[in-house]
VEXDREN-2710 file (C-alpha; in Angstrom, 1 decimal):
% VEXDREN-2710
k/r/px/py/pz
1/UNK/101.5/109.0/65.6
2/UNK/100.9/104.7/65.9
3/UNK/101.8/103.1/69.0
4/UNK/105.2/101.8/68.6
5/UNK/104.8/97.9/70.1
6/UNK/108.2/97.7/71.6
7/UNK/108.4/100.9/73.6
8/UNK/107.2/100.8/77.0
9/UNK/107.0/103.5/80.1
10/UNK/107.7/102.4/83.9
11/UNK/106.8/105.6/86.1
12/UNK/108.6/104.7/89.3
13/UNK/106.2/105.6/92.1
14/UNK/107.0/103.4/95.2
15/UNK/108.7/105.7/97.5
16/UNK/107.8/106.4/101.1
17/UNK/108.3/110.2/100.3
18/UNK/109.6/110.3/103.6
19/UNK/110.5/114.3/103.8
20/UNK/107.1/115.4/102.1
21/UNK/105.6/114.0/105.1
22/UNK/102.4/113.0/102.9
23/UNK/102.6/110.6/99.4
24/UNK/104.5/112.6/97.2
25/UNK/102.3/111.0/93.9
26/UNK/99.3/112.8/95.0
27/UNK/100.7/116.5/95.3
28/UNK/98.5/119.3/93.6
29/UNK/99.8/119.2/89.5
30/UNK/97.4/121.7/87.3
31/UNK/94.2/120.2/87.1
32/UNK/95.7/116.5/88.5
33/UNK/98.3/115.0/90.6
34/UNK/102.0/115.2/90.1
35/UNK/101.4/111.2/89.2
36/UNK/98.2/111.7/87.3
37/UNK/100.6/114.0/85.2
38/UNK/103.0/111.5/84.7
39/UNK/100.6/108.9/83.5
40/UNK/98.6/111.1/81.6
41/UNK/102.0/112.2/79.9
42/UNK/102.8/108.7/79.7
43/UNK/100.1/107.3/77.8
44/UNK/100.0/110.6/75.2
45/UNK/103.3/109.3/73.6
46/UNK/104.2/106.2/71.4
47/UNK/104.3/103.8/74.1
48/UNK/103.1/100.7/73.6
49/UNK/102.2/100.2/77.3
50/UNK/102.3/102.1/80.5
51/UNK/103.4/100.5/83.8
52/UNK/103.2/101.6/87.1
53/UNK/105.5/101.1/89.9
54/UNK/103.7/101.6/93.3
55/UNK/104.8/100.3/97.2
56/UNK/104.9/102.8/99.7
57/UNK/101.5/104.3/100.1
58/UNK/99.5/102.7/97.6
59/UNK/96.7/101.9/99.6
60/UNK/96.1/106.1/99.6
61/UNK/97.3/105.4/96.1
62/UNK/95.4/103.4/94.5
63/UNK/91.6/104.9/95.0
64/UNK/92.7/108.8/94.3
65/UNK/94.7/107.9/90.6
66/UNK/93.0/107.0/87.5
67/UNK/94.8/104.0/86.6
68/UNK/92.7/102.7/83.6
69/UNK/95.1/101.8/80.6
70/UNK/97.9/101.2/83.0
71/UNK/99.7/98.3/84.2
72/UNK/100.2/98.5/87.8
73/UNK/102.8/96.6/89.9
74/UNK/103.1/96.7/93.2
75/UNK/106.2/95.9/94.9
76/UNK/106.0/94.8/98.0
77/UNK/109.7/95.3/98.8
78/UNK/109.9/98.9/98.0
79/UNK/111.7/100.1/100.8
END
């Protein structure tokens, strides 16, 4: 299946993941992360482009997630 150019995925991934007590994005998934699944899921469909939404925690983010192909946007704000 083609790349349909007016679909696009936002994973939202900026919360503090306050009751985990550790970033939430980077819990154990199969052979990833429970975001590395989500992006990985993400850029196996039709979707034009893949965004990512990170604030809380993306400086632990950020060096552990494979983020090539992806559009990352980090808000600043995200509490």
């Amino acid at each position: 299946m083609g790349k349909s150019t007016n679909i696009a995925i936002v994973i939202l991934a900026a919360g503090e993941s306050s009751r985990m007590q550790q970033p939430k994005q980077l819990l154990p998934w199969g052979e990833t992360t429970l975001l590395g699944q989500a992006i990985e899921t993400a850029k196996t469909s039709s979707a034009y482009e893949v965004f990512v939404v990170l604030g809380a925690n993306s400086d632990m983010i950020l060096p552990q997630s494979d983020l090539t192909q992806i559009n990352v946007i980090l808000n600043v704000n995200w509490k």
